[in-house]
C-alpha positions as CSV (number, residue, x, y, z in Angstrom):
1,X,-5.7,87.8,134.1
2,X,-3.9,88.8,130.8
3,X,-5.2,91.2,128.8
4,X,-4.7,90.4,125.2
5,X,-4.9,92.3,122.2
6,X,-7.0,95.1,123.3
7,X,-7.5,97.5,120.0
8,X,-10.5,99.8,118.5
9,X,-11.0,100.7,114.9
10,X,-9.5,103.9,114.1
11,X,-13.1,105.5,113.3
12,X,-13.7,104.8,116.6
13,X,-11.0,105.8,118.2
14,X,-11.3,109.5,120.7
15,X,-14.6,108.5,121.9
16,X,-13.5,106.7,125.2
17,X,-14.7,103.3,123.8
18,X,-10.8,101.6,124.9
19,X,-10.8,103.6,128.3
20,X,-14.6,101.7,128.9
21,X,-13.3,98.9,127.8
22,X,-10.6,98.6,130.0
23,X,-12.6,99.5,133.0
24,X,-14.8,96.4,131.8
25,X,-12.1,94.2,131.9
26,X,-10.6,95.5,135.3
27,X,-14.0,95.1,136.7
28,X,-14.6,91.1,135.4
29,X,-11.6,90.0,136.2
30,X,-11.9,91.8,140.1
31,X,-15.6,90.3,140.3
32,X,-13.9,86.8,139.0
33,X,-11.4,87.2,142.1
34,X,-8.1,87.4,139.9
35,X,-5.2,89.6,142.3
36,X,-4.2,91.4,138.8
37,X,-4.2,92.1,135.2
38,X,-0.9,91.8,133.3
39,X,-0.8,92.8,129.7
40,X,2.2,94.1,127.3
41,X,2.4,96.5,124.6
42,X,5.0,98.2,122.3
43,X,7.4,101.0,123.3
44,X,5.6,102.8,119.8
45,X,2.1,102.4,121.1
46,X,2.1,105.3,123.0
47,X,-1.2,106.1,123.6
48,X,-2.0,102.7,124.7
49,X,0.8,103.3,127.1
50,X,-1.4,106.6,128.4
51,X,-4.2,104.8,128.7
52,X,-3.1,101.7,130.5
53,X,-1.3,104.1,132.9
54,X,-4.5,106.4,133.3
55,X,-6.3,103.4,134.2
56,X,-3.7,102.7,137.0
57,X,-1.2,100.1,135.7
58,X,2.2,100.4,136.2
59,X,5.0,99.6,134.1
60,X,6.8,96.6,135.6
61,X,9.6,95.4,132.5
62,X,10.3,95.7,129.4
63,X,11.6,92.9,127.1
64,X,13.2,92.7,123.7
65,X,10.5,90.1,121.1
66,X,13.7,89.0,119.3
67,X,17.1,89.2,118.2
68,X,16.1,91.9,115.3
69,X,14.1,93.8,118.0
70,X,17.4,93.9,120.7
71,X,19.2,95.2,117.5
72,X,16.6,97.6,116.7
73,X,16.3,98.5,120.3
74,X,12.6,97.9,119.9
75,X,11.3,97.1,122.9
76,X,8.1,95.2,124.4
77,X,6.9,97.3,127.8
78,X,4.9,95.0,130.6
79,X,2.5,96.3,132.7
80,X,0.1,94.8,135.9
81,X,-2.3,96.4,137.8
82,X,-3.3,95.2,141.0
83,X,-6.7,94.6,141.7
84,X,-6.4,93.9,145.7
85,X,-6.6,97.4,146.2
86,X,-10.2,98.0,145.6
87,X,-10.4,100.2,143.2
């Protein structure tokens, strides 16, 4: 399953609303039977990079979104978390 566009208004934001949300979506797509959830995010978000990693995903790539970003060295960072592990 591909997690797509995940984001909470900024008045909302510090209140655990995107951790709960991301334990929602872990636990549909386990109960659906999916093996994992990939998703991808930007090297600047780093809080979402915090979160997805406190919520056990691990950082498998990272990508360049176009020519610009390669010379920019902006960078795209992919992540999956298993699900076959139960938790």
């Amino acid at each position: 399953l591909e997690l797509k566009r995940m984001s909470v208004s900024r008045e909302h934001r510090g209140r655990g609303l995107a951790r709960a949300l991301c334990r929602e979506v872990l636990a549909f797509a386990r109960a659906r039977g999916y093996g994992a959830v990939v998703l991808s995010t930007s090297m600047v978000q780093v809080a979402a990079q915090r979160l997805y990693e406190g919520q056990g995903f691990r950082r498998v790539g990272a990508s360049y979104p176009s020519l610009l970003g390669t010379l920019l060295n902006f960078q795209i960072f992919h992540y999956r978390r298993d699900l076959a592990d139960g938790a």
